[in-house]
C-alpha positions in Angstrom: 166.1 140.9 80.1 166.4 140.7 76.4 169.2 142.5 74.2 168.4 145.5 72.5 168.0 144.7 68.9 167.7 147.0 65.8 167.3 146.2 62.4 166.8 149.1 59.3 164.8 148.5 55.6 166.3 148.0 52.1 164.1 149.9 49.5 164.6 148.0 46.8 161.6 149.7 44.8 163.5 153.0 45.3 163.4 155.9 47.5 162.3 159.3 48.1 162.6 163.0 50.2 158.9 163.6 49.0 156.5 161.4 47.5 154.6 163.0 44.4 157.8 164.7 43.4 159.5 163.4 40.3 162.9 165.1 41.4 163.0 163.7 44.6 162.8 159.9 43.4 165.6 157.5 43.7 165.2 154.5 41.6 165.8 151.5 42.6 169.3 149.8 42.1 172.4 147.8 43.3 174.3 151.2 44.2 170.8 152.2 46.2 171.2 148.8 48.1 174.9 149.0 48.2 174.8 152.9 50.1 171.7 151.6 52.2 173.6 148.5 53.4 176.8 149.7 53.8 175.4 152.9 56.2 173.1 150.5 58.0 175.9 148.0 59.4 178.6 151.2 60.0 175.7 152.7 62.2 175.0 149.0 64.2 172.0 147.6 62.9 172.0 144.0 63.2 169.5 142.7 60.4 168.2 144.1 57.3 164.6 144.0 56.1 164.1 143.3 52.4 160.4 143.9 51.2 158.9 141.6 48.6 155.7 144.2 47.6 155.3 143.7 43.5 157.3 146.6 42.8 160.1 145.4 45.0 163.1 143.8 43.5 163.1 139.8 44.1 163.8 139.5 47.8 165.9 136.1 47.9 168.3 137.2 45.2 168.8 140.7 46.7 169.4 138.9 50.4 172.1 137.0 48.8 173.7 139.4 47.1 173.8 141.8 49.9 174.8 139.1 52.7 177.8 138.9 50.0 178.6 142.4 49.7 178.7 142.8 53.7 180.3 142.0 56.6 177.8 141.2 60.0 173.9 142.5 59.1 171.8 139.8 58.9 169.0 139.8 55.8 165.4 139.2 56.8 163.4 137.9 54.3 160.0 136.7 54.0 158.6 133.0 53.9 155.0 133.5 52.1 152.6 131.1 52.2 152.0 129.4 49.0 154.9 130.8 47.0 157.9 128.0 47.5 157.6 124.5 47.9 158.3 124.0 52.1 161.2 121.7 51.2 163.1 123.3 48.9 162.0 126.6 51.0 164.0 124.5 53.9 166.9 124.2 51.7 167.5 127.7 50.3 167.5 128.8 53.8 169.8 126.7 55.6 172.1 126.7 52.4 171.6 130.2 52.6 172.7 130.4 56.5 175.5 127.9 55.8 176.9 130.2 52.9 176.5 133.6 54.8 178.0 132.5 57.8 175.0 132.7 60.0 173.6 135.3 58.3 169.9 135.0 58.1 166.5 135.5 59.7 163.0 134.7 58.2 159.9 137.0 57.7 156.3 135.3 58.4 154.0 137.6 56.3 150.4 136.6 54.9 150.1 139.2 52.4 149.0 142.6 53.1 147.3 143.2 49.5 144.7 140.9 48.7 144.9 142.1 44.6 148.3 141.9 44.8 148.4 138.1 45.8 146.0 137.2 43.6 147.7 138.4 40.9 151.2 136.2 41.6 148.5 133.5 41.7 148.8 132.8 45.7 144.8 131.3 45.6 143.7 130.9 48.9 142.0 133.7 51.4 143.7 135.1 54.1 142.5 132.9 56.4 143.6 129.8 54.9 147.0 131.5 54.5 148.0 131.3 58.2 146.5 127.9 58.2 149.1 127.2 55.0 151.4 129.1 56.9 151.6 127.1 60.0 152.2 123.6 58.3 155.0 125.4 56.2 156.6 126.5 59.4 156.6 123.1 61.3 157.3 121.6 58.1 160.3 123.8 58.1 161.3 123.4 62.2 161.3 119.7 61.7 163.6 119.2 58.3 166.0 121.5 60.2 166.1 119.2 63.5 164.3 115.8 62.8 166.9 112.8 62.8 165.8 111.1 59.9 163.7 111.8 57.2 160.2 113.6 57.4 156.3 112.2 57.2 154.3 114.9 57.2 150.4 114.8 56.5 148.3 118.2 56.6 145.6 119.7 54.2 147.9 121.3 52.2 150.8 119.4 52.2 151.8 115.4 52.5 155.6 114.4 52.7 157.0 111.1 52.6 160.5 110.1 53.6 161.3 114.1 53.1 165.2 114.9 53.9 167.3 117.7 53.5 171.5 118.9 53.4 172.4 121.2 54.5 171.3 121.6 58.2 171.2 125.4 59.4 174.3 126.7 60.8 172.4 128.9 63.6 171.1 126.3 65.8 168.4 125.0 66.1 167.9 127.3 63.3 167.2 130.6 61.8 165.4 133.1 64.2 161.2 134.1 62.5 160.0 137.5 63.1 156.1 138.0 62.4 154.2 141.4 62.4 150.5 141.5 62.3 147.6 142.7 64.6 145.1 139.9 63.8 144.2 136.9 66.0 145.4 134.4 63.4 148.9 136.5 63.1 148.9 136.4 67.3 148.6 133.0 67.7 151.1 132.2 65.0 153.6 134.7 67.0 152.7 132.2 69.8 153.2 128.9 68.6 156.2 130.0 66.4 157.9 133.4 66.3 161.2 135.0 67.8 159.8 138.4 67.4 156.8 139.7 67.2 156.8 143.4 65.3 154.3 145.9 65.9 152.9 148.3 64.0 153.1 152.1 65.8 149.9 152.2 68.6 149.8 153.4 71.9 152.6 152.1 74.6 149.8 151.1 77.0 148.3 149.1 74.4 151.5 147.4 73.4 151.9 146.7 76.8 148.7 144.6 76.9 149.3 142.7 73.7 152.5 141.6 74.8 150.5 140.2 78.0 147.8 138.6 75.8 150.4 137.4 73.3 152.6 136.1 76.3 149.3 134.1 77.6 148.4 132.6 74.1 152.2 131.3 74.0 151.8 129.5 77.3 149.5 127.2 75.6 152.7 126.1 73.5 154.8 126.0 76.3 156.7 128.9 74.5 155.7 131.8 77.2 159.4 133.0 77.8 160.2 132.1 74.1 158.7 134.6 72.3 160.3 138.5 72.4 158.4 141.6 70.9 159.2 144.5 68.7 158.1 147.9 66.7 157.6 148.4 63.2 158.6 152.0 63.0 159.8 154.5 61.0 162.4 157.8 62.1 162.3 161.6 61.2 165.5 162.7 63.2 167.6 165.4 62.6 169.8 167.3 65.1 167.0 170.7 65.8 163.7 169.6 65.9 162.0 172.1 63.5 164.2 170.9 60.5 162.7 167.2 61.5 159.3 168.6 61.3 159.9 170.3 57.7 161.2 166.7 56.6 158.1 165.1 57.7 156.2 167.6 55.9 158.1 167.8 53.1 157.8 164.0 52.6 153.9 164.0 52.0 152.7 167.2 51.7 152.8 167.0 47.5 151.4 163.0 47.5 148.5 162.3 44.8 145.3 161.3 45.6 145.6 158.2 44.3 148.5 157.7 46.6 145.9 158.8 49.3 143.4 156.4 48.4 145.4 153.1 47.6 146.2 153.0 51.2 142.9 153.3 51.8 141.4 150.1 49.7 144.5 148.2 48.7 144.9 146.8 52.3 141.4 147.2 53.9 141.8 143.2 54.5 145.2 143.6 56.5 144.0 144.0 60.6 147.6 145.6 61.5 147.0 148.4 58.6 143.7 148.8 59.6 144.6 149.7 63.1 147.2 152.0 61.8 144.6 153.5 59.7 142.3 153.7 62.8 144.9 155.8 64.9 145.3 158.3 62.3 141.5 159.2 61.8 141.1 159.0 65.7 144.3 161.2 66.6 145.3 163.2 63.4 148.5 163.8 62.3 150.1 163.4 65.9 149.6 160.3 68.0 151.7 161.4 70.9 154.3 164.0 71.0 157.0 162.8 68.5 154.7 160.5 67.3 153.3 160.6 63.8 150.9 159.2 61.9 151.4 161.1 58.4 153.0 158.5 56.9 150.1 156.6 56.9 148.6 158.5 53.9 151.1 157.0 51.1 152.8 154.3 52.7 150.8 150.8 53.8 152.6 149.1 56.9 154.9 150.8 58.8 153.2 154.4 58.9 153.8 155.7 62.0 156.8 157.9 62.6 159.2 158.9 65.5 160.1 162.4 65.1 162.8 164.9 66.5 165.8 165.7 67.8 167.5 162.7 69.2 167.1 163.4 72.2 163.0 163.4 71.8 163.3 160.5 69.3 165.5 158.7 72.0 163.3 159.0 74.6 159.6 158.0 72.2 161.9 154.7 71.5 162.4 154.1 75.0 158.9 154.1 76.0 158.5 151.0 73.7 161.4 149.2 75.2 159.9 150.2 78.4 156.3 148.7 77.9 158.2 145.3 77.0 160.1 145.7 73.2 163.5 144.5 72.8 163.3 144.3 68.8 163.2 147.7 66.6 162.8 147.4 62.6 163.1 151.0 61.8 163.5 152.8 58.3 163.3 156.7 57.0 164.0 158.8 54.2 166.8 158.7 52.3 167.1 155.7 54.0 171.3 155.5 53.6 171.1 159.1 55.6 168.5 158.1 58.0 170.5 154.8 59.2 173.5 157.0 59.2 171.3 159.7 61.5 170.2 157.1 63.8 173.8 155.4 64.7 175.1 158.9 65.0 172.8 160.4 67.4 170.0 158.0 68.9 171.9 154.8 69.4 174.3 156.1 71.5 171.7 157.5 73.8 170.0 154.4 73.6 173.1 152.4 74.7 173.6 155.0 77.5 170.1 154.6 78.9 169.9 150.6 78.5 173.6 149.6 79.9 174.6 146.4 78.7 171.2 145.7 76.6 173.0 147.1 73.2 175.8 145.1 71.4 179.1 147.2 70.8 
């Protein structure tokens, strides 16, 4: 059985109590990232997801800046297709783990927003994405671990005599964490992920993908190699009619534009359009404690856990019951949320899953 692991989310685009509220913006800055990071290792997270949207603050630089300015949480950034060479990708991230101490996990993401690639002048379709995607991974595996230098001949890339210093410090390196709900994004969980993340969805459901996923990863002989996970986000506060009003509170005054972005920006993306699918099939509440409001102005992880931590506790555990041992949460303010969550859901966690949580 798998430790229990939790990771929280740096906004580096800013933060809010209420979207379509000027007053209740936070902009973006190193003192947002500083209170976000410190409250997310004091309440036991163990890595930190950095975004890397277009409105996002350059996720590399703000990894390393934060693995400097803290003491054990891990950054997880993303590896994207297209965007670095795979070599000197390979470099900056053992140099990176070398530097930190240990400190660093990698992000496999496609691109969610088919506009929004385009316009950082990432060319090829989704499709071909993964395909890019997958030689960039092995190329990455084997410069971490080949003796010698690399030959590498794929459609998109050829490498002769390629070699790199430093070697990762976590051996044999860094760990990958995927999320996505499409077949492509599957199999690449299969043939190369730590963790796959899910997006919200049904326990029952997660339950089966984990068995199809498993299945797929026998084909790579990496069956008992790959571990699972939920994208979520948490509305917890200590009676559960104040969590409520926080929910509501959050989206009740969004625009219709916000409305309708999430809507067409990211109709290519099969994970958002599941998410999107719940929420027109169940409303506003999945399952008790469960809600899909979220899903109006924010793309990805839409679907919210919300309650008293008791309730919130217990949603979570139903995931680690149907086969998750990975949880990348986030909420709003997200410095006071991380803070929430240590305070009053982890320790019930730890109590209900002896042994599974580190100190």
């Amino acid at each position: 059985m798998r430790p229990l692991e939790f990771g929280w989310y740096l906004p580096t685009h800013g933060d809010t109590t209420a979207y379509g509220v000027m007053e209740a913006q936070v902009a973006g800055s190193p003192e947002l990232c500083d209170r976000v990071v410190q409250a997310a290792e004091k309440a036991g997270f163990e890595y930190l997801l950095i975004p890397v949207g277009s409105v996002c603050w350059e996720a590399w630089i703000t990894g390393a800046f934060m693995a400097a300015r803290s003491a054990k949480i891990k950054p997880l950034i993303a590896a994207r297709p297209g965007y670095i060479n795979p070599v000197l990708l390979a470099k900056m991230i053992s140099t990176f783990d070398q530097m930190s101490g240990g400190r660093i996990c990698i992000n496999l993401i496609a691109g969610q927003n088919e506009s929004e690639v385009e316009g950082e002048g990432v060319r090829y379709a989704k499709e071909e994405r993964y395909a890019l995607m997958e030689e960039e991974v092995s190329i990455l595996k084997a410069l971490w671990t080949t003796r010698g230098p690399v030959n590498f001949q794929g459609k998109f890339h050829t490498l002769s005599g390629a070699h790199i210093r430093p070697r990762p410090l976590q051996q044999p390196f860094p760990k990958f964490y995927l999320g996505g709900g499409s077949r492509q994004a599957w199999e690449m969980s299969a043939k190369h992920s730590d963790v796959h993340l899910f997006w919200g969805d049904l326990p029952e459901r997660i339950a089966a993908n984990i068995v199809e996923i498993r299945n797929m990863a026998r084909a790579h002989d990496r069956e008992n190699d790959v571990g699972f996970g939920m994208r979520l986000q948490v509305i917890c506060r200590e009676d559960e009619k104040d969590a409520w009003e926080a929910a509501d509170i959050l989206v009740r005054n969004a625009t219709e534009r916000q409305k309708q972005e999430m809507k067409t920006l990211y109709n290519k993306s099969a994970a958002n359009q599941r998410v999107q699918q719940l929420a027109r099939e169940h409303g506003d509440l999945l399952l008790p404690h469960r809600w899909t409001g979220i899903t109006k102005v924010r793309p990805g992880a839409g679907i919210a856990v919300v309650g008293n931590p008791a309730q919130c506790a217990d949603t979570l555990q139903q995931f680690i019951d149907a086969g998750c041992h990975s949880f990348c949460l986030s909420g709003y303010l997200h410095d006071e949320e991380a803070e929430r969550f240590g305070r009053l859901i982890r320790p019930i966690l730890a109590e209900n899953n002896r042994g599974r949580l580190a100190a």
